[in-house]
C-alpha atoms as an extended CHARMM CRD file, in Angstrom:
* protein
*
       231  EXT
         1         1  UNK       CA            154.4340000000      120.4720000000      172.2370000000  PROA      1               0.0000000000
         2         2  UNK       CA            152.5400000000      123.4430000000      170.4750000000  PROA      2               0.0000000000
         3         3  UNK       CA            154.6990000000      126.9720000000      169.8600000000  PROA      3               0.0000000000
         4         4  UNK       CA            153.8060000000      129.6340000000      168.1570000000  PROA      4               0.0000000000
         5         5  UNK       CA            155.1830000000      130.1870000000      164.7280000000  PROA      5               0.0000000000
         6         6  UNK       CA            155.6690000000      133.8830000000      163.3230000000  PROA      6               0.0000000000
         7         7  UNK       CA            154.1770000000      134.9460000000      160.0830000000  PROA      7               0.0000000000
         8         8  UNK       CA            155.4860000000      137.8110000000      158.1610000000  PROA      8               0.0000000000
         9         9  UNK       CA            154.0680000000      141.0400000000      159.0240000000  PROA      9               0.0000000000
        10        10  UNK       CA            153.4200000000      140.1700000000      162.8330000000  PROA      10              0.0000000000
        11        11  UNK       CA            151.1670000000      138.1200000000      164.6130000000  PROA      11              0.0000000000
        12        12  UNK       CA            151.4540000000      133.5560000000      164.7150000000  PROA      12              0.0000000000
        13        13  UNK       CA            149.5360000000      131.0010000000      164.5060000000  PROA      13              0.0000000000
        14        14  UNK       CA            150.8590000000      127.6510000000      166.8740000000  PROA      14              0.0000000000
        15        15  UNK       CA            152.3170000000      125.1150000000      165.1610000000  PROA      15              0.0000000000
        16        16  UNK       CA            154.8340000000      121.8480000000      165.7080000000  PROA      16              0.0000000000
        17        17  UNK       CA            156.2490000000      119.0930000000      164.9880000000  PROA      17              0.0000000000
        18        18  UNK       CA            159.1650000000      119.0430000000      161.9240000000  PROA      18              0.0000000000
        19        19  UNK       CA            158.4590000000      120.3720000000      158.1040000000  PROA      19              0.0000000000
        20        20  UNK       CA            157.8680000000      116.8780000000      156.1820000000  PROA      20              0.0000000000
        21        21  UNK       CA            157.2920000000      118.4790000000      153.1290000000  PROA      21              0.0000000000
        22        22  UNK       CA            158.8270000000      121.9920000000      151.5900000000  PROA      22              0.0000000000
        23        23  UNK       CA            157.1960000000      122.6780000000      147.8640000000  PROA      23              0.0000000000
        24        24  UNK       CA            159.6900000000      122.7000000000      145.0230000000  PROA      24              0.0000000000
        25        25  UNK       CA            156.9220000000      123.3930000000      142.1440000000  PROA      25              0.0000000000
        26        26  UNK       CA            159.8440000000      122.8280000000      139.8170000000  PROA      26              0.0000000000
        27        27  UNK       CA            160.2410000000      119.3840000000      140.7340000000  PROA      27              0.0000000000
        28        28  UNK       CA            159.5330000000      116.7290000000      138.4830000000  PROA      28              0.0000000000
        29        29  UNK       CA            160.0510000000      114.1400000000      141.3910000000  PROA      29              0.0000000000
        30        30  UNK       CA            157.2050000000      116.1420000000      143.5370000000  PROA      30              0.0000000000
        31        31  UNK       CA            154.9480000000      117.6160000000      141.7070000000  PROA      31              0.0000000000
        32        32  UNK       CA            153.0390000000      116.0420000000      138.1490000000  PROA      32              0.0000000000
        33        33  UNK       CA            151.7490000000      118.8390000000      136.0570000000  PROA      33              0.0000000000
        34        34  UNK       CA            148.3460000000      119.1360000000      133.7210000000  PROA      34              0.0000000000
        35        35  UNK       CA            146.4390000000      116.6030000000      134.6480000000  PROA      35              0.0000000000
        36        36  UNK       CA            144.7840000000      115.1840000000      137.8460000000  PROA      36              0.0000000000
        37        37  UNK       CA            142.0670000000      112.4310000000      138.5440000000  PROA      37              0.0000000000
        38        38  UNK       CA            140.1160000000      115.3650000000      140.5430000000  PROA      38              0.0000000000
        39        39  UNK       CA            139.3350000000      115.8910000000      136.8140000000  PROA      39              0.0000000000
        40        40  UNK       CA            137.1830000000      113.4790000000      134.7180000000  PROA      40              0.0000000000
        41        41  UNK       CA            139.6870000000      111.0910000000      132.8240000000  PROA      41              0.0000000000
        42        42  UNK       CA            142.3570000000      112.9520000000      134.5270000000  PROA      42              0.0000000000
        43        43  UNK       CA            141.8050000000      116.1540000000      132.3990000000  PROA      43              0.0000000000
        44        44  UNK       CA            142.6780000000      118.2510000000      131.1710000000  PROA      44              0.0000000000
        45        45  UNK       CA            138.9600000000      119.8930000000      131.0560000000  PROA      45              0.0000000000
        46        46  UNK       CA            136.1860000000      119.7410000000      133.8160000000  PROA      46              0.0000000000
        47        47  UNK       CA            133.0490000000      121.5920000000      132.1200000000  PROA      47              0.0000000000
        48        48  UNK       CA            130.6730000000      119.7540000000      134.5890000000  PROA      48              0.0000000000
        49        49  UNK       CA            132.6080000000      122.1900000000      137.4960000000  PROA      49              0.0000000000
        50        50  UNK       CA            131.8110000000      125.1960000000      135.9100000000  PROA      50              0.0000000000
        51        51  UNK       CA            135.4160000000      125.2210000000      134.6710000000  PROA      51              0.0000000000
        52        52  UNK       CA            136.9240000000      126.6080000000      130.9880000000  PROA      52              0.0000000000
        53        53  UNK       CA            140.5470000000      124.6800000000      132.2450000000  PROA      53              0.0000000000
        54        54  UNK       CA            142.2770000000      123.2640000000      129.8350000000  PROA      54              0.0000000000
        55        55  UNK       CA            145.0530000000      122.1880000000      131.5560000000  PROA      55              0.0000000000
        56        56  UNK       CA            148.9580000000      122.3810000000      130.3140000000  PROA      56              0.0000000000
        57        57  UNK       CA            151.9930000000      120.2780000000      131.1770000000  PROA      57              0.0000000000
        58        58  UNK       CA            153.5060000000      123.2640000000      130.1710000000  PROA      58              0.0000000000
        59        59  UNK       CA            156.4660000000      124.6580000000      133.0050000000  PROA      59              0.0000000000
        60        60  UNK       CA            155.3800000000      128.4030000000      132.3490000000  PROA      60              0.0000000000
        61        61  UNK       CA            152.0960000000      127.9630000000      133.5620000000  PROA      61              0.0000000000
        62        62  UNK       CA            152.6940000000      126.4170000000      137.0670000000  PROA      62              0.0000000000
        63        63  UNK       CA            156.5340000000      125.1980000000      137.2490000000  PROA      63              0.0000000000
        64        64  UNK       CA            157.6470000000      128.8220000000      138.8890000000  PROA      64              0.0000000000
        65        65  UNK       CA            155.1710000000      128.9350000000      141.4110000000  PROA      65              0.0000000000
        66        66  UNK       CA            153.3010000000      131.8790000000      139.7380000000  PROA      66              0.0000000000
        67        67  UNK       CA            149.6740000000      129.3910000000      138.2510000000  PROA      67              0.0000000000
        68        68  UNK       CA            149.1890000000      130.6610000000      135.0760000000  PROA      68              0.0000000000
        69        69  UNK       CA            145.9750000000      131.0050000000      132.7920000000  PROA      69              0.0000000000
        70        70  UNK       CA            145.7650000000      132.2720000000      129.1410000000  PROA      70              0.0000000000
        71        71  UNK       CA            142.7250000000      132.1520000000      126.6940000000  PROA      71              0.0000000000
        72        72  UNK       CA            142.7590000000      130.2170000000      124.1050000000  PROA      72              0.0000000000
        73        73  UNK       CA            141.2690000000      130.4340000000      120.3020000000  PROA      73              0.0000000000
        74        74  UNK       CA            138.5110000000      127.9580000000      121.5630000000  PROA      74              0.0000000000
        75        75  UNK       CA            137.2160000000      130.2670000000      124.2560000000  PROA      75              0.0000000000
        76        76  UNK       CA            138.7960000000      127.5890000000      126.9490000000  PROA      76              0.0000000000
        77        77  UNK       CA            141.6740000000      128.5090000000      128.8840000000  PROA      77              0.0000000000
        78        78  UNK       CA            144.7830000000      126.5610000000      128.9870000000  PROA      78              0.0000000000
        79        79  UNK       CA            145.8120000000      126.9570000000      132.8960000000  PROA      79              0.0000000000
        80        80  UNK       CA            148.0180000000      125.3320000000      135.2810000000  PROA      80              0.0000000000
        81        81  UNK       CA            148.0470000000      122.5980000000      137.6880000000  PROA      81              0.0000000000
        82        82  UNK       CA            150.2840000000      120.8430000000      140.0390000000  PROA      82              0.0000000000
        83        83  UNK       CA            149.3120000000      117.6680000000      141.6650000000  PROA      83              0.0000000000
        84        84  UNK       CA            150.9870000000      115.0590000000      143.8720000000  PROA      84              0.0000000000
        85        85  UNK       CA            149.0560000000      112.3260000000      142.5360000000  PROA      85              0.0000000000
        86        86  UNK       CA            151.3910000000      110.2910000000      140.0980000000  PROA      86              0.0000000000
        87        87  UNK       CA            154.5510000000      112.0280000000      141.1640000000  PROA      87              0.0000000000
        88        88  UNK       CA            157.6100000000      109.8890000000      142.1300000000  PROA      88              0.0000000000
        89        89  UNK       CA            157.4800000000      110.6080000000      145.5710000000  PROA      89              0.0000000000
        90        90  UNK       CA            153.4490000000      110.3360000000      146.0900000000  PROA      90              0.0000000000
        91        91  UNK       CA            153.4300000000      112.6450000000      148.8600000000  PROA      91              0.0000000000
        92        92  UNK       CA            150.4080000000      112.4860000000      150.8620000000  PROA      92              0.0000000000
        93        93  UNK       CA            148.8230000000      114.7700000000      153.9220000000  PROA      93              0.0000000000
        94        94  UNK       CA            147.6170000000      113.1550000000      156.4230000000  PROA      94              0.0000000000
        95        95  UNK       CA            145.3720000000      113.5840000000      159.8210000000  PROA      95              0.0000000000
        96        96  UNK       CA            147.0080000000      115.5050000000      161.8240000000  PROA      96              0.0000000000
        97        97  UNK       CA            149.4220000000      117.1970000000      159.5800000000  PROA      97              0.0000000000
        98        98  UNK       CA            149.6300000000      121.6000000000      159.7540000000  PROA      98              0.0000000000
        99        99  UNK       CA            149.3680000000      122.8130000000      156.2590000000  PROA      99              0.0000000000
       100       100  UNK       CA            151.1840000000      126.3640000000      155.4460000000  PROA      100             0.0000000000
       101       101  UNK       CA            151.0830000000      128.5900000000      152.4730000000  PROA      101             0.0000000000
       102       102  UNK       CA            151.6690000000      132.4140000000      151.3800000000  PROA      102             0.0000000000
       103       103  UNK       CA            149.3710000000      133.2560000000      148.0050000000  PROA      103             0.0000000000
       104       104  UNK       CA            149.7570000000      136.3550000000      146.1400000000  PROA      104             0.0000000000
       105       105  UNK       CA            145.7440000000      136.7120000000      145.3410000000  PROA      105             0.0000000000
       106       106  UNK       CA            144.5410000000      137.4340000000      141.2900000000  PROA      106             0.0000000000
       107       107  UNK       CA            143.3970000000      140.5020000000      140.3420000000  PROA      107             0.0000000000
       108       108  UNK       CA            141.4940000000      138.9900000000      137.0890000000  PROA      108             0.0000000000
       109       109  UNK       CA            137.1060000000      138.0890000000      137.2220000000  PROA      109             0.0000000000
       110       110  UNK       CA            136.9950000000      134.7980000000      136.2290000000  PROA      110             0.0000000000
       111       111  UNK       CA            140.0910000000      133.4550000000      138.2320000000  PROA      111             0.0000000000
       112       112  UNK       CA            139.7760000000      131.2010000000      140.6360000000  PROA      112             0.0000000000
       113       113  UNK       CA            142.7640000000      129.7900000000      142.4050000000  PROA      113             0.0000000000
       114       114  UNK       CA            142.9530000000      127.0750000000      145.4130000000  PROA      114             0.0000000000
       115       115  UNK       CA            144.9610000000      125.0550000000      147.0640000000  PROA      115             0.0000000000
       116       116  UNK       CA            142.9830000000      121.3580000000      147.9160000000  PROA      116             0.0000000000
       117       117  UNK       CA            143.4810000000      117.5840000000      148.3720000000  PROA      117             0.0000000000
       118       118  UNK       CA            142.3740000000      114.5630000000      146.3360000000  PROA      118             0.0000000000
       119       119  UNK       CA            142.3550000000      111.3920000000      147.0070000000  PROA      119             0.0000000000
       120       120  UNK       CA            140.1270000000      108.0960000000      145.0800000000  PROA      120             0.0000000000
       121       121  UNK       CA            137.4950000000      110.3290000000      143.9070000000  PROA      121             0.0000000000
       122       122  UNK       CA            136.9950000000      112.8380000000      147.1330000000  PROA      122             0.0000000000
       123       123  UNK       CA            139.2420000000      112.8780000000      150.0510000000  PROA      123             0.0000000000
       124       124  UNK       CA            138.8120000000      116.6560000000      149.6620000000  PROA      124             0.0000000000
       125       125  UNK       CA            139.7310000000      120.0750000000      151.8740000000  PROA      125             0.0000000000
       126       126  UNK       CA            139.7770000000      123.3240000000      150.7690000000  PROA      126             0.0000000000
       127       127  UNK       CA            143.0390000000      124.8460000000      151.8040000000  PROA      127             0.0000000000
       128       128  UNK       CA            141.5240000000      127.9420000000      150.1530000000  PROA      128             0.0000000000
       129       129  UNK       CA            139.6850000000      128.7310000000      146.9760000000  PROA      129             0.0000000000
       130       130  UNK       CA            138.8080000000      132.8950000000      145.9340000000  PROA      130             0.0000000000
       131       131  UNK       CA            137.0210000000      134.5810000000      143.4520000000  PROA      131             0.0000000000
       132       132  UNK       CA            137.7200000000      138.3710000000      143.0400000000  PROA      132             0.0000000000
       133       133  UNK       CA            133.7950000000      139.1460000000      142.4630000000  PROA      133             0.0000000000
       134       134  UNK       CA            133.9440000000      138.9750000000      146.3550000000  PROA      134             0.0000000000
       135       135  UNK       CA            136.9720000000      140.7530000000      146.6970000000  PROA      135             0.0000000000
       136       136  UNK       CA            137.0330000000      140.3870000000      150.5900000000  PROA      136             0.0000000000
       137       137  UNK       CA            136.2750000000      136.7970000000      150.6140000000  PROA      137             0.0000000000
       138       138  UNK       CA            138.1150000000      133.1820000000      151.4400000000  PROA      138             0.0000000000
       139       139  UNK       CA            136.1780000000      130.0180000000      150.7450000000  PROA      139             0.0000000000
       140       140  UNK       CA            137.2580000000      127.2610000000      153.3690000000  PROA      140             0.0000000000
       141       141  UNK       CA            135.8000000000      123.9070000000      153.3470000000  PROA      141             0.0000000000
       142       142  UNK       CA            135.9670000000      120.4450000000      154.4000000000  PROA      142             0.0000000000
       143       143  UNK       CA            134.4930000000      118.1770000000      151.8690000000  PROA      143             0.0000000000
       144       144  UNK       CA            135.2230000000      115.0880000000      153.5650000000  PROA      144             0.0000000000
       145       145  UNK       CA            132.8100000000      115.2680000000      156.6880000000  PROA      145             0.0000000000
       146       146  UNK       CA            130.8730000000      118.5000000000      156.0970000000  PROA      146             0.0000000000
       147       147  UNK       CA            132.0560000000      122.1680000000      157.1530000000  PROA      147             0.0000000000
       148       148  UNK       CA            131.8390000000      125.5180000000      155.3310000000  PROA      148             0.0000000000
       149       149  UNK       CA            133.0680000000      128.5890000000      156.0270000000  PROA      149             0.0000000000
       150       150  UNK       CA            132.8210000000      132.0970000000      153.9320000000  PROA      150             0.0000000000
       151       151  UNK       CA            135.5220000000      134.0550000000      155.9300000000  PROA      151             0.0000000000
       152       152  UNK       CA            135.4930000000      137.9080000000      155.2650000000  PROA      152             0.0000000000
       153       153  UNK       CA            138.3830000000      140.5450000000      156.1070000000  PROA      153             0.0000000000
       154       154  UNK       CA            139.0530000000      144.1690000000      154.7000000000  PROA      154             0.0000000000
       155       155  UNK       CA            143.0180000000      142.4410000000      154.0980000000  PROA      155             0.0000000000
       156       156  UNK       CA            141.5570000000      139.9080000000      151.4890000000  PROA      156             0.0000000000
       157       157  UNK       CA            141.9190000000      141.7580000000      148.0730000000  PROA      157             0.0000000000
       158       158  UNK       CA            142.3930000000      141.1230000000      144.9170000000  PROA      158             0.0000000000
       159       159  UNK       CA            146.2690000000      141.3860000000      144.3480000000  PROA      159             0.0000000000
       160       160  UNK       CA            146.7730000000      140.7540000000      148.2830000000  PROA      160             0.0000000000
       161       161  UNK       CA            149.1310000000      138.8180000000      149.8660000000  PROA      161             0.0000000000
       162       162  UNK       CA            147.4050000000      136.2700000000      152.2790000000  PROA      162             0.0000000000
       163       163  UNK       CA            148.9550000000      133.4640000000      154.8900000000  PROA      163             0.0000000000
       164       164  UNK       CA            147.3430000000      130.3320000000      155.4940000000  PROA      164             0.0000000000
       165       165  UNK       CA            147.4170000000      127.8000000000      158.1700000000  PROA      165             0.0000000000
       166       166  UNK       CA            145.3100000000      124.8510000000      158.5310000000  PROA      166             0.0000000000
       167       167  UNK       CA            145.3020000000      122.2850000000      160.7340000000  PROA      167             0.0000000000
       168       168  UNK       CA            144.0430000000      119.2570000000      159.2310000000  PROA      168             0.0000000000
       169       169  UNK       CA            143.0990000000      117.5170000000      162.6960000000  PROA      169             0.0000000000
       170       170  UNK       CA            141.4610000000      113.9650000000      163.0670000000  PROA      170             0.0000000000
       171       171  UNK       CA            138.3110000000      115.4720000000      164.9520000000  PROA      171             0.0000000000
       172       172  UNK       CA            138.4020000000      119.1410000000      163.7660000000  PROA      172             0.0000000000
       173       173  UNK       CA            139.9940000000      120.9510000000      160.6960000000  PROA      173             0.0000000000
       174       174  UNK       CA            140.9660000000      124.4230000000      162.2210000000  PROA      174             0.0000000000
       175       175  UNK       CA            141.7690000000      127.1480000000      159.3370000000  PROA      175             0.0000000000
       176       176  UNK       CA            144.0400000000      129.8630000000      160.3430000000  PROA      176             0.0000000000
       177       177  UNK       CA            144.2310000000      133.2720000000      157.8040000000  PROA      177             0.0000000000
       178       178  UNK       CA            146.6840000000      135.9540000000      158.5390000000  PROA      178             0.0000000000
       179       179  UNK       CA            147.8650000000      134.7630000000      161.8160000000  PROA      179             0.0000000000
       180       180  UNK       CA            144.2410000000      134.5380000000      163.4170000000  PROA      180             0.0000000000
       181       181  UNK       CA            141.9680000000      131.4890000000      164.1660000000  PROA      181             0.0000000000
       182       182  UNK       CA            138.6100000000      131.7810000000      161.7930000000  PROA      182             0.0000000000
       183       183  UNK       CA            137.1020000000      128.4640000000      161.9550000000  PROA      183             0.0000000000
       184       184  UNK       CA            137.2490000000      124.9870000000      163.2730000000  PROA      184             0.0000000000
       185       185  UNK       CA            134.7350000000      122.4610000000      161.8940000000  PROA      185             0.0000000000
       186       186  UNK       CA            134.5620000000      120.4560000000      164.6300000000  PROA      186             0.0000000000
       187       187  UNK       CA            133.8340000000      117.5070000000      162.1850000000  PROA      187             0.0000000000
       188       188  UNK       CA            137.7080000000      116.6820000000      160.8750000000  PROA      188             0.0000000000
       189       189  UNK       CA            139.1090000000      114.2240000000      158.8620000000  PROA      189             0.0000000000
       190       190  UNK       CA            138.8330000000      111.1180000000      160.8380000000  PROA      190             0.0000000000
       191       191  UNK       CA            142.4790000000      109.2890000000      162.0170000000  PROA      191             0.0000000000
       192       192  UNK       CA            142.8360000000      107.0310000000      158.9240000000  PROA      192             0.0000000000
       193       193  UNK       CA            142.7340000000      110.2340000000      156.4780000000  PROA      193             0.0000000000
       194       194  UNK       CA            145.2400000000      111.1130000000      153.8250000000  PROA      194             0.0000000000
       195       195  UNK       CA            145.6500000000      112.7240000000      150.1730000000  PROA      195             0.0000000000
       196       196  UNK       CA            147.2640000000      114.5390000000      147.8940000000  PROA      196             0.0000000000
       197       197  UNK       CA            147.9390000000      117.5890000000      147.1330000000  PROA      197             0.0000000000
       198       198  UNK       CA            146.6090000000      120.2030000000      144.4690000000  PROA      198             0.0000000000
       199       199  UNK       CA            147.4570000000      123.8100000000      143.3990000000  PROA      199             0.0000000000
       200       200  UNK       CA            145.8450000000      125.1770000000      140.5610000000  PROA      200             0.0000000000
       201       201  UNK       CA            144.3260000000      128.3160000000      139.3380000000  PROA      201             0.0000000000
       202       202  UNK       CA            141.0760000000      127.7390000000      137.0740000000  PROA      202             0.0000000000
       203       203  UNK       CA            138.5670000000      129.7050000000      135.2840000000  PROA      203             0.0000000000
       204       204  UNK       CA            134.9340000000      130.2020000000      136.1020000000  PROA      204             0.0000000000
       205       205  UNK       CA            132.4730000000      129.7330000000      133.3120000000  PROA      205             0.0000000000
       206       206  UNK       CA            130.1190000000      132.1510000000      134.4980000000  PROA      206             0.0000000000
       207       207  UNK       CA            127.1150000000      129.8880000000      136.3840000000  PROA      207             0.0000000000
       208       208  UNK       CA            128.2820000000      130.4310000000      140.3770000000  PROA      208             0.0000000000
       209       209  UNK       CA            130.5850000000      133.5750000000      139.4640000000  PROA      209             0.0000000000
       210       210  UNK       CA            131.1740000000      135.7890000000      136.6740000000  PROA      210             0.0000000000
       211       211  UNK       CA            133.4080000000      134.5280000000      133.4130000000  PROA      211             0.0000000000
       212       212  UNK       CA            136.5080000000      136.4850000000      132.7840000000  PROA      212             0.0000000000
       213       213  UNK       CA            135.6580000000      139.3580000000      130.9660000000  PROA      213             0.0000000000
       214       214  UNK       CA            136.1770000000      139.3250000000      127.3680000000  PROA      214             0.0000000000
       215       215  UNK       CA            139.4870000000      142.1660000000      127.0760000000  PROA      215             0.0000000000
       216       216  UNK       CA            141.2000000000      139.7320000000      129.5460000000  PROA      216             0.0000000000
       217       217  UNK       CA            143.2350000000      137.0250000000      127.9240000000  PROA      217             0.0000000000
       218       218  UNK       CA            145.9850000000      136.4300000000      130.8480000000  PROA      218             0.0000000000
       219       219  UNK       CA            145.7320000000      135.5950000000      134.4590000000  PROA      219             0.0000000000
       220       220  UNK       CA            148.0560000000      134.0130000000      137.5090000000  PROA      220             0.0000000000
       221       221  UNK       CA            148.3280000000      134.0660000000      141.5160000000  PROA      221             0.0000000000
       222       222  UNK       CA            151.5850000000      132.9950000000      143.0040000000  PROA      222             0.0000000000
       223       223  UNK       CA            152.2350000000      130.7530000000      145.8570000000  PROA      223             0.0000000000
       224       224  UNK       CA            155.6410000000      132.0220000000      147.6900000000  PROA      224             0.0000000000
       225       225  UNK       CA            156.0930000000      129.1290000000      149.9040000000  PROA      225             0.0000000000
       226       226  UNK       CA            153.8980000000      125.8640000000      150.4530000000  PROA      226             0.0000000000
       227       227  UNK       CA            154.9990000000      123.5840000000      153.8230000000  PROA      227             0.0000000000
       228       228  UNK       CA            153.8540000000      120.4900000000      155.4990000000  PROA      228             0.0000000000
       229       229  UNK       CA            154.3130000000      119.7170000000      159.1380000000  PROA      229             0.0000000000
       230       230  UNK       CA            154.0550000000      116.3130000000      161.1550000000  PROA      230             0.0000000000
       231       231  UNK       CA            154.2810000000      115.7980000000      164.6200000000  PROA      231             0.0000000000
């Protein structure tokens, strides 16, 4: 049975079933940090992505739920990632399953944070990714079966808080942003469907959008609260 489920700030977005999964990002047992297969070799870089990660097992850049990046002497930037992949309890998403988040946004060019799933070389939605050259803009995608959307609102900004919702259905992945409905695919995930988790924050190299600028040697986003449903 569906309900509605408040968000901070007013408004809801319906939800159900019972939480299956509540992020700890400082838990060893949960999360594995620095490297993931989304990455060639498992990391920790991904030029071919248009990436300058290097990523960092290193608890200050991820383990606090604030994703850290900082430049290094190399011009790469070591950065932060969290991954289910590999971690003791292997959690997976699955069809069906509600997906909810709050993300502080970055203020930085060249950041580019997301929250995503991998799984055996694809397997892959697009919780969310951002890039603050289009300050007003949220990237939502479903990788597995097909289905973009480039959702614009004057309450996306750079250094914005922003709640997420998605419904990761069987037949349709529905994305919800700020307690309102902006797109269902209408393609899904099919019913056998599952992955893992990632939250990152990487840097653009400058092909699709700009490189960080070259003053900047520190940026981060936070994630307040990350949930799973199943029901």
């Amino acid at each position: 049975m569906r309900r509605w489920w408040p968000l901070p700030g007013g408004g809801g977005v319906p939800v159900g079933g019972e939480v299956v999964f509540t992020a700890d990002f400082a838990s060893s047992s949960q999360w594995v940090a620095g490297r993931t297969w989304a990455y060639p070799g498992g990391g920790p870089e991904n030029p071919g992505d248009n990436k300058l990660d290097h990523l960092v097992e290193d608890p200050a850049y991820s383990r606090g739920g604030v994703f850290r990046a900082t430049r290094r002497e190399d011009g790469k930037w070591d950065a932060g990632l969290l991954t289910t992949e590999g971690s003791e309890q292997g959690f997976m998403v699955r069809a069906g399953d509600v997906l909810e988040a709050r993300v502080k946004l970055p203020t930085e060019m060249g950041a580019w944070p997301a929250i995503w799933t991998w799984r055996d070389g694809g397997q892959e939605i697009d919780a969310f990714e951002y890039h603050p050259d289009n300050p007003d803009l949220l990237e939502l995608s479903n990788r597995v079966r097909g289905g973009q959307r480039y959702y614009r609102d004057p309450a996306i900004e750079p250094g914005g808080w922003v709640d997420l919702l998605v419904e990761l259905g069987a037949r349709s992945v529905v994305w919800w942003i700020n307690g309102r409905r902006v797109y269902a695919d209408y393609r899904g995930v099919g019913r056998r469907w599952q992955a893992y988790l990632i939250v990152n924050l990487s840097v653009c190299a400058g092909r699709y959008h700009p490189a960080p600028d070259p003053a900047v040697s520190e940026m981060s986003y936070e994630v307040e609260r990350l949930t799973v449903r199943r029901g």
